[in-house]
Z-matrix of the N, CA and C atoms (Angstrom, degrees):
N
C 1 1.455
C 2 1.527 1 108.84
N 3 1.091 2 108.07 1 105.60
C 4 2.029 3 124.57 2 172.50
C 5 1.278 4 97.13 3 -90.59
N 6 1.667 5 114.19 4 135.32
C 7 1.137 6 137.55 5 168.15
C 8 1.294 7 112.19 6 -97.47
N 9 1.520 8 129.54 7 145.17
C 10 1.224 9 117.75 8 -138.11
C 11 1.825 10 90.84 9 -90.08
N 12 1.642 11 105.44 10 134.22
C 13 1.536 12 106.93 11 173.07
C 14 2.207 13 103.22 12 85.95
N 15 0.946 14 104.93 13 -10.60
C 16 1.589 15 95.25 14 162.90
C 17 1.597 16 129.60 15 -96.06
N 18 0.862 17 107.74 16 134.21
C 19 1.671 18 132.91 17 -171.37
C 20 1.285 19 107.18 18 -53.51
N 21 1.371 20 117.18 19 110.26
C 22 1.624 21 122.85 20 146.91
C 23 1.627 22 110.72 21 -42.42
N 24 1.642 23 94.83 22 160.41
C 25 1.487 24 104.45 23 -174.86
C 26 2.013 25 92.82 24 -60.64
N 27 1.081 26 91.98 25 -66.12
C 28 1.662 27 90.33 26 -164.45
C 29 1.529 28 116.57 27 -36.98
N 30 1.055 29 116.92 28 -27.99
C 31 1.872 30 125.30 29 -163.48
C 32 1.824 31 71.40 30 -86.96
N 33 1.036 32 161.13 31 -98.61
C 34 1.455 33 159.03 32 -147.33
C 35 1.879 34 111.18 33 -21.77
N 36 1.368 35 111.82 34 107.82
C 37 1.406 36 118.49 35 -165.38
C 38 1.763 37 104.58 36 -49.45
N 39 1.446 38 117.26 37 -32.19
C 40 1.569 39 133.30 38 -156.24
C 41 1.493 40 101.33 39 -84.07
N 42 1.384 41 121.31 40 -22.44
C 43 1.746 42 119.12 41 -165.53
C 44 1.273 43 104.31 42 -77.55
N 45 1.419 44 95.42 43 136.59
C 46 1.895 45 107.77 44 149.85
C 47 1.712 46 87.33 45 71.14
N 48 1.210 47 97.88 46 64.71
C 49 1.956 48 114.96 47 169.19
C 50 1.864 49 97.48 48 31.97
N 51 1.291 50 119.89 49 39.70
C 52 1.828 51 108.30 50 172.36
C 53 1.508 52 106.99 51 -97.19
N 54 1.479 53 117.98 52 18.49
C 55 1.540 54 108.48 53 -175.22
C 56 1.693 55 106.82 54 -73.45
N 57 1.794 56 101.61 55 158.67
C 58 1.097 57 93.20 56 171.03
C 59 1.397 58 145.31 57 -79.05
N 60 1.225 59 137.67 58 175.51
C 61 1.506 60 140.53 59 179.87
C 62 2.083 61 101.79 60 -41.86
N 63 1.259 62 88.04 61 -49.69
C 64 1.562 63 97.98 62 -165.39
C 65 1.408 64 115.77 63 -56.19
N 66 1.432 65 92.94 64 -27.66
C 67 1.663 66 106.74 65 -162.89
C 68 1.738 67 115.97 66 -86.72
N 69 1.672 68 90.32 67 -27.17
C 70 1.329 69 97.95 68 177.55
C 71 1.606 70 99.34 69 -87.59
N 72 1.247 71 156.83 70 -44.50
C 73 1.576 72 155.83 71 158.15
C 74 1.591 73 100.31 72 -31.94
N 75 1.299 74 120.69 73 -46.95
C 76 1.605 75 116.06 74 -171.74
C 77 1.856 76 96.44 75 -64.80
N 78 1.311 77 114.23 76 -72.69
C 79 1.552 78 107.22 77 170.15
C 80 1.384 79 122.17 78 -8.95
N 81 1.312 80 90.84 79 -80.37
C 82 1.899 81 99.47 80 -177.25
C 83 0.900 82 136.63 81 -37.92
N 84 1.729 83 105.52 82 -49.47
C 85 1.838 84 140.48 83 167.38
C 86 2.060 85 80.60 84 -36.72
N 87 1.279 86 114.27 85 -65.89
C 88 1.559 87 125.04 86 -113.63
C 89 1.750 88 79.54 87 -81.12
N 90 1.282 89 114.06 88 -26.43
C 91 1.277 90 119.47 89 -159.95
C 92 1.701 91 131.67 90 -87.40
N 93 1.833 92 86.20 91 -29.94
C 94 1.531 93 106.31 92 159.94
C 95 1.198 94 114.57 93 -100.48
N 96 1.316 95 129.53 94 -11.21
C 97 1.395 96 111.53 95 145.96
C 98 1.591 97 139.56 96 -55.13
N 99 1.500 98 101.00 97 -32.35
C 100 1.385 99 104.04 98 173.17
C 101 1.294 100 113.71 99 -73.95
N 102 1.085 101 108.88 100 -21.51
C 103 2.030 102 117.47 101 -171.54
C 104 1.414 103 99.11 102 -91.06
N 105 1.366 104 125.29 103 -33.08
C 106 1.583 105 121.26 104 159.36
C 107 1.765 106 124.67 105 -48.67
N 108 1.737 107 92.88 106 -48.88
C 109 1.111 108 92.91 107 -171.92
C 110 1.837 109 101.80 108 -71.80
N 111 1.295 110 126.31 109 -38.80
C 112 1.599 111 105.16 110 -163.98
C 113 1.502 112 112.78 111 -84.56
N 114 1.716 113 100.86 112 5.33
C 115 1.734 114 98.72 113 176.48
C 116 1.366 115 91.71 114 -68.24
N 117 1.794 116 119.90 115 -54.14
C 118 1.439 117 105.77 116 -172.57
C 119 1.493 118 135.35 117 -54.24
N 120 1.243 119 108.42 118 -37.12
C 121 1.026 120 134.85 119 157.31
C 122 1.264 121 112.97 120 -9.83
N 123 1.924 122 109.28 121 -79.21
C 124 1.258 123 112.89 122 -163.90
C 125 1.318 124 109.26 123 -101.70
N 126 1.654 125 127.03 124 4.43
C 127 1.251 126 115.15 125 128.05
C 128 1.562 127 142.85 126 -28.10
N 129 1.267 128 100.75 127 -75.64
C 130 1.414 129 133.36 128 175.43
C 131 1.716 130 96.84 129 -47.49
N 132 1.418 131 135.36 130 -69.83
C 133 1.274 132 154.33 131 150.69
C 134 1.719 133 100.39 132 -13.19
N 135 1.129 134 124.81 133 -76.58
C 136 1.278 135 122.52 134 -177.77
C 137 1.404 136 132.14 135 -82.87
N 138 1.626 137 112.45 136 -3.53
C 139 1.289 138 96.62 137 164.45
C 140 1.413 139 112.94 138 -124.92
N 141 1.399 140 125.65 139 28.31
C 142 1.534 141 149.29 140 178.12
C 143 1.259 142 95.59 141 -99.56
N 144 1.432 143 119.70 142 -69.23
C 145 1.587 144 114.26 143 -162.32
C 146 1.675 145 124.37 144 -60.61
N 147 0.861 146 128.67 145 12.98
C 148 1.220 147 123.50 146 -169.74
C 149 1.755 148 103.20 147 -73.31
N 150 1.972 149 96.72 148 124.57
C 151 1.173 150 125.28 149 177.53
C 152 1.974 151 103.56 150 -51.24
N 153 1.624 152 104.96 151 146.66
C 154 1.303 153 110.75 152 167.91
C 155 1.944 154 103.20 153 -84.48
N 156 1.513 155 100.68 154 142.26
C 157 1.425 156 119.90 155 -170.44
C 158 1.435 157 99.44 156 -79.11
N 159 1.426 158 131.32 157 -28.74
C 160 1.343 159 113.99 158 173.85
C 161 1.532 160 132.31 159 -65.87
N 162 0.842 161 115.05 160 151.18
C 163 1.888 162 111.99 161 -168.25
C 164 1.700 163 95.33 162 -144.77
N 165 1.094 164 116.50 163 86.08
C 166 1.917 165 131.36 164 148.42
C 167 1.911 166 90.20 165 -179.67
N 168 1.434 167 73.78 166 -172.17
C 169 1.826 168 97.32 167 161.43
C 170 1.339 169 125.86 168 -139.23
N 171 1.256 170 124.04 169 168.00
C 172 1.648 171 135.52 170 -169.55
C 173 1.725 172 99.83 171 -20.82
N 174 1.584 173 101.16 172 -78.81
C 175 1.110 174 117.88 173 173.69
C 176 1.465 175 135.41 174 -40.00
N 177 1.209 176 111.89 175 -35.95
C 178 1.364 177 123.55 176 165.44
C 179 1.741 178 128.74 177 -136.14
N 180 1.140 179 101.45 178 67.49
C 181 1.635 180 121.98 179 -173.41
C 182 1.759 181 100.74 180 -15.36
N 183 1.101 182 107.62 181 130.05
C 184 1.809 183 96.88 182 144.24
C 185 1.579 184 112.91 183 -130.12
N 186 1.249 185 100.15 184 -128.08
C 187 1.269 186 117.64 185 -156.96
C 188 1.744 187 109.05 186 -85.28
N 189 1.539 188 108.25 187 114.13
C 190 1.749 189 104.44 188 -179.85
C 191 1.564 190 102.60 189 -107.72
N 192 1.335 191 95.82 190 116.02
C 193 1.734 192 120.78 191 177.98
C 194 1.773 193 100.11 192 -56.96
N 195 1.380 194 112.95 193 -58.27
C 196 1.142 195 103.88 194 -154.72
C 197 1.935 196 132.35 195 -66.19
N 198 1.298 197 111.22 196 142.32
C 199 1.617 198 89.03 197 170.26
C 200 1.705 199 155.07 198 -52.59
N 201 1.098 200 101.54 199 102.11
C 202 1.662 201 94.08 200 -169.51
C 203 1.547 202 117.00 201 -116.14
């Protein structure tokens, strides 16, 4: 069933690997950018977060991990 004025697969510039040069560079761009961005990401993520070693408060001292 053709709807009147819509494109068969074949008439579609993108089918059956005919896309262009440009289109496939835009992908790639689009693709290592995202993988750029969450390397930083979980850079930034893993060497920012580091938990504080002390465990009480003012009021009730506990336990200090660190070396002194």
């Amino acid at each position: 069933m053709h709807l009147q004025g819509e494109p068969s697969l074949e008439q579609i510039d993108d089918y059956n690997n005919n896309e262009s040069p440009e289109k496939r560079r835009t992908i790639r761009l689009v693709i290592i950018g995202i993988l750029v961005v969450g390397v930083i990401y979980a850079l930034v993520k893993y060497n920012f977060s580091t938990p504080n070693d002390y465990i009480g408060t003012p009021e009730n001292p506990g336990i200090n991990t660190s070396k002194d």
